[in-house]
DRENVO-609813 format. One record per residue: x, y, z negated of N, C-alpha, C in turn; residue in one letter. Coordinates in nm, 4 decimals. Layout:
<nodes>
NODE_n.xx_n.yy_n.zz_ca.xx_ca.yy_ca.zz_c.xx_c.yy_c.zz_type
NODE_X_Y_Z_X_Y_Z_X_Y_Z_A
...
</nodes>
This chain:
<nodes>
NODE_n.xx_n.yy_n.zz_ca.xx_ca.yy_ca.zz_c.xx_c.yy_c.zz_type
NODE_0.2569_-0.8311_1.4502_0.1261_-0.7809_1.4803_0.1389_-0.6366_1.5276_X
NODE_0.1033_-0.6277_1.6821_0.1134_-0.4727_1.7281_0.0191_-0.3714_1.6794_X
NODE_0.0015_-0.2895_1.6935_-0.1108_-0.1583_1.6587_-0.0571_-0.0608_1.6382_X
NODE_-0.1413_0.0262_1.7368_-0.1270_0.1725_1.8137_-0.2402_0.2694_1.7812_X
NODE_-0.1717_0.3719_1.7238_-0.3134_0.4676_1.7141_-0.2993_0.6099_1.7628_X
NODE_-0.3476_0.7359_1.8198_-0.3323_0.8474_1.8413_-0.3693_0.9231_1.7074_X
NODE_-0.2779_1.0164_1.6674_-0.2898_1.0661_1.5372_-0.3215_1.2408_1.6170_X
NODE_-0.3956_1.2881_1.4593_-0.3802_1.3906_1.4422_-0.3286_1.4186_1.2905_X
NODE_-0.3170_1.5618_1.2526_-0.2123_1.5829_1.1078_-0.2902_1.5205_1.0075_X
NODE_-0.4548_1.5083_1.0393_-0.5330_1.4707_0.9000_-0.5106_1.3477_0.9189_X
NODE_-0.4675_1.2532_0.9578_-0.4883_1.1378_0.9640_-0.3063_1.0739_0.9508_X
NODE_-0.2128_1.1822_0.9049_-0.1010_1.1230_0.8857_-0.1101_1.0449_0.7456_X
NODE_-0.1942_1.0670_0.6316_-0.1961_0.9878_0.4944_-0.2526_0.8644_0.5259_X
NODE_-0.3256_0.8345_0.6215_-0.4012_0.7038_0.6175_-0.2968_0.6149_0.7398_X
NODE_-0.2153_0.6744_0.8284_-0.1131_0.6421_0.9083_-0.0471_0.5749_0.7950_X
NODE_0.0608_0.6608_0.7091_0.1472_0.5638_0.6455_0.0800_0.5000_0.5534_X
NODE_-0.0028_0.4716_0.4837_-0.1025_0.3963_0.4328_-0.0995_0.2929_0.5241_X
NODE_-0.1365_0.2567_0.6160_-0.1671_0.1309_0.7011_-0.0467_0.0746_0.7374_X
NODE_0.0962_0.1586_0.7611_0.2209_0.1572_0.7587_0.2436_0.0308_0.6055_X
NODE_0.2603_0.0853_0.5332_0.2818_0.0779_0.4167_0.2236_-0.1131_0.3815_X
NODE_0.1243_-0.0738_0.4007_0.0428_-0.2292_0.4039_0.0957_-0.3222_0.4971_X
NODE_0.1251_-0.2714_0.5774_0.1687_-0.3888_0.6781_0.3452_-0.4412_0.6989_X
NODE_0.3808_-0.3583_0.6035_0.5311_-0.3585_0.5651_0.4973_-0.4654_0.4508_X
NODE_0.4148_-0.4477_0.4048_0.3673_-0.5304_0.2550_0.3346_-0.6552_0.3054_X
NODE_0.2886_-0.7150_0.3986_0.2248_-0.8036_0.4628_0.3046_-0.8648_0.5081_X
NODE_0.4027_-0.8080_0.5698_0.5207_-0.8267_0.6503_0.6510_-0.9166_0.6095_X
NODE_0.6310_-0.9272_0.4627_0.7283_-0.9558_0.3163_0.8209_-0.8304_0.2793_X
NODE_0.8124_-0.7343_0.3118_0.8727_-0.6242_0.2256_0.8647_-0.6062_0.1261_X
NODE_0.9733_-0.5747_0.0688_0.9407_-0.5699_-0.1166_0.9085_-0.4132_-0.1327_X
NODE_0.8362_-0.4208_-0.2647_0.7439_-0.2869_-0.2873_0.8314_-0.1314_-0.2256_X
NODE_0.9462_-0.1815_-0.2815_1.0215_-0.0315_-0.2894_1.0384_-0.0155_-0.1371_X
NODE_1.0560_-0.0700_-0.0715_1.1196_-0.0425_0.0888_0.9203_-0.0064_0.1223_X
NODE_0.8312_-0.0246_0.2030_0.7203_-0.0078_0.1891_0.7155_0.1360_0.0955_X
NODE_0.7716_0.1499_0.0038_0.7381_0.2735_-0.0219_0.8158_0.3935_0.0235_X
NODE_0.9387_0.3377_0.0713_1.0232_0.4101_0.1973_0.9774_0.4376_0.2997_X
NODE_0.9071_0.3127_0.3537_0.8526_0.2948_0.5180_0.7284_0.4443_0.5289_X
NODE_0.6557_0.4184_0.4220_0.5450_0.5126_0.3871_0.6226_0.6538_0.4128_X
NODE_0.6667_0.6906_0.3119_0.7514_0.8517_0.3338_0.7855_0.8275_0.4408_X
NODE_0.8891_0.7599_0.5326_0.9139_0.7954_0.6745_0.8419_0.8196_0.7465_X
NODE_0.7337_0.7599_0.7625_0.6466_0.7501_0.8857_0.5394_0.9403_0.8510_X
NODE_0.5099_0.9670_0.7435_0.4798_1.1225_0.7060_0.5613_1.1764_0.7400_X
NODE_0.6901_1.1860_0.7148_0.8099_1.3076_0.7464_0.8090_1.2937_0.8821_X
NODE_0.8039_1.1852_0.9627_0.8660_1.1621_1.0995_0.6963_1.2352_1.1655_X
NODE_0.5905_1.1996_1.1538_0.4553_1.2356_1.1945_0.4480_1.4176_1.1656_X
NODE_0.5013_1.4495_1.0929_0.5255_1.5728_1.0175_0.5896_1.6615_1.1027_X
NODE_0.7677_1.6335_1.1356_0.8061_1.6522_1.1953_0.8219_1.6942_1.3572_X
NODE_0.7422_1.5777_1.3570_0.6328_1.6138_1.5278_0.5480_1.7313_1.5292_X
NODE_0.4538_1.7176_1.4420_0.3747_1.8667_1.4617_0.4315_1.9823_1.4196_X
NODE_0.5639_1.9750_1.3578_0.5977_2.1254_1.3163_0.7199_2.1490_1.4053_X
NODE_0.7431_2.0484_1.4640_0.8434_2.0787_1.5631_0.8205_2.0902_1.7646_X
NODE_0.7740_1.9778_1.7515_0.7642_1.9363_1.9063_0.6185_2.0130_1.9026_X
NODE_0.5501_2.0848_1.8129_0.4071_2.1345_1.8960_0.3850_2.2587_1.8090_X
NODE_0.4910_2.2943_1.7583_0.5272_2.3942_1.6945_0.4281_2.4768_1.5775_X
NODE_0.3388_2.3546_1.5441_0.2444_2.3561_1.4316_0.1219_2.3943_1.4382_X
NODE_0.1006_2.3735_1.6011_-0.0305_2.4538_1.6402_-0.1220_2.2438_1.6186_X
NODE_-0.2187_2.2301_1.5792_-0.3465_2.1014_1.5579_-0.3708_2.0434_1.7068_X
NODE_-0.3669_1.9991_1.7129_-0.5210_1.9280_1.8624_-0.4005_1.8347_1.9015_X
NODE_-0.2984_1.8559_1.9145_-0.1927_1.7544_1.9927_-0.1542_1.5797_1.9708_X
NODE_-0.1773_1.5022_2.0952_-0.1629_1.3842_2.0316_-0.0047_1.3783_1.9945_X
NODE_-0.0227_1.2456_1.8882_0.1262_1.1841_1.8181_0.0712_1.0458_1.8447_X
NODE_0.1601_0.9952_1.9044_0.0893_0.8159_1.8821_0.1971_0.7143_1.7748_X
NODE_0.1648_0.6316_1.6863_0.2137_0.5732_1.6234_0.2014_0.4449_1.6668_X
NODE_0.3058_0.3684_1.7185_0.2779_0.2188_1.7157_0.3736_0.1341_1.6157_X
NODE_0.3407_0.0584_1.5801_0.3759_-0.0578_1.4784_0.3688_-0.1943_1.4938_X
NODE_0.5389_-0.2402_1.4554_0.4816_-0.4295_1.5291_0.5385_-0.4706_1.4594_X
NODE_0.5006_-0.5681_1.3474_0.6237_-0.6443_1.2175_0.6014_-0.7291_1.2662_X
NODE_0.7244_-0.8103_1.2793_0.7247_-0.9655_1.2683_0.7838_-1.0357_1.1216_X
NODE_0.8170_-1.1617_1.0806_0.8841_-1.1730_1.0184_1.0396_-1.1592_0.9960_X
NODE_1.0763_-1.0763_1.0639_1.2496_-1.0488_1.0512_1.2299_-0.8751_1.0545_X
NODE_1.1213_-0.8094_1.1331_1.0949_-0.6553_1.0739_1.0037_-0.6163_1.1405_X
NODE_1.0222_-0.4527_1.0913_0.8763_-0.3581_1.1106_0.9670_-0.2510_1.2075_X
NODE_0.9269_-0.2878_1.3566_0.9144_-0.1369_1.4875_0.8313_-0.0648_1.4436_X
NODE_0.8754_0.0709_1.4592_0.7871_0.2328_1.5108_0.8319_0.2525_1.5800_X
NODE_0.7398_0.3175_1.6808_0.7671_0.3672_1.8005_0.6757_0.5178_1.7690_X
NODE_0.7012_0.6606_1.7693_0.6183_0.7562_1.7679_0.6669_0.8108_1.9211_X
NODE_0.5561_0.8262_1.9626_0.5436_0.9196_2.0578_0.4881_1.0426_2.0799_X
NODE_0.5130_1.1555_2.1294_0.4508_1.2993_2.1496_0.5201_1.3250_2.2883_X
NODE_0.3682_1.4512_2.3348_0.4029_1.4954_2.4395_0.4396_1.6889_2.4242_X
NODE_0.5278_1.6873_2.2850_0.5533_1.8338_2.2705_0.6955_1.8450_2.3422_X
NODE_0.7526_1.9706_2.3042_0.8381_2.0010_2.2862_0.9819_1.9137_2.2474_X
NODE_1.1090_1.8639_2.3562_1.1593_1.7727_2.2939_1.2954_1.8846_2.2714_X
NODE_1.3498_1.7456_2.1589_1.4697_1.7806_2.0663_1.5858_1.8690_2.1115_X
NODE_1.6154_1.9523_2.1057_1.7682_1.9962_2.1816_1.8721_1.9016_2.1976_X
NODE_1.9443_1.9370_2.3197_2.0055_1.8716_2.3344_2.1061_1.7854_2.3007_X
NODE_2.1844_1.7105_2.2287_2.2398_1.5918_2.1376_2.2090_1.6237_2.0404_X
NODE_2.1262_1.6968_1.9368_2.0480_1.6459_1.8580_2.0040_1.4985_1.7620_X
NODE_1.9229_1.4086_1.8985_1.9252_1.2933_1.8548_1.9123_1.2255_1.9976_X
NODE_1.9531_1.1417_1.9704_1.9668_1.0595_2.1517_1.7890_0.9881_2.1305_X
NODE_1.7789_1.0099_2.2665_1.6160_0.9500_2.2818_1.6038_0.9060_2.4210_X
NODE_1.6801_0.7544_2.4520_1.6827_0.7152_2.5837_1.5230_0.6866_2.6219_X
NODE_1.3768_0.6737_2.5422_1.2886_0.6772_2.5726_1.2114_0.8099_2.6149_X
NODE_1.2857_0.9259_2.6407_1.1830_1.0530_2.6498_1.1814_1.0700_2.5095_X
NODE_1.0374_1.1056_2.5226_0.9695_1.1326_2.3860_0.9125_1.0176_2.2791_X
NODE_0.9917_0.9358_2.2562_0.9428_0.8483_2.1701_1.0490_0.7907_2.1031_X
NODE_1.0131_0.7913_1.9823_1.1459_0.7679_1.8628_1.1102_0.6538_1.8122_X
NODE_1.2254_0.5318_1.8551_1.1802_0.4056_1.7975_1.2708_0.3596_1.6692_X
NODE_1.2234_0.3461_1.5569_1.2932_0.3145_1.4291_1.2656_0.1707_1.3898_X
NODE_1.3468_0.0887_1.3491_1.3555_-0.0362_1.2972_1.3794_-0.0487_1.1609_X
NODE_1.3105_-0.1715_1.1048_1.3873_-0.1907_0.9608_1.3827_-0.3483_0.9852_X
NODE_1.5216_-0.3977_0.8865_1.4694_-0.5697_0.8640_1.4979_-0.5883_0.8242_X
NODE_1.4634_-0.6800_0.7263_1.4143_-0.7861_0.6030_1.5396_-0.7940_0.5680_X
NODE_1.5692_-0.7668_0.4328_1.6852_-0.8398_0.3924_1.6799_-0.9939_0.3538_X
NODE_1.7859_-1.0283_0.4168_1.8167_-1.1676_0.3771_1.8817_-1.2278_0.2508_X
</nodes>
């Protein structure tokens, strides 16, 4: 199930909140879901104190797609990107993280 939203910083608690649930939905067991949750804050976090250097108004977009084998993020921003090898980001500005299901 896909879903995309444009964030701002007040709206990073209800981000991994909906994160969180849908990791739950997804068959994740509690503890991972409660991983998924902290990531998706630190990583949303990270964006505004980095790529927009902590100044408000800037979009972050969060998308999310679990299937039954796992849960995509895709965050996107149009700040400031990473120095160079840093972290490889063959998408530009958008950091796509995976998790899946243990078997």
């Amino acid at each position: 199930m896909p879903a995309a939203s444009t964030l701002s910083e007040e709206n990073v608690p209800l981000a991994s909140v909906a994160v969180k649930a849908m990791a739950g939905e997804g068959g994740f067991a509690q503890e991972e879901c409660e991983r998924l949750e902290l990531c998706v804050v630190e990583a949303i976090t990270n964006v505004i104190q980095h790529a927009y250097q902590g100044a408000a108004g800037h979009p972050v977009t969060l998308a999310v797609a679990v299937t039954s084998e796992e849960l995509e993020l895709r965050l996107h921003d149009d700040g400031a990107p990473m120095p160079d090898g840093m972290l490889e980001r063959p998408q530009g500005n958008t950091l796509v993280l995976a998790w899946r299901l243990p078997r």
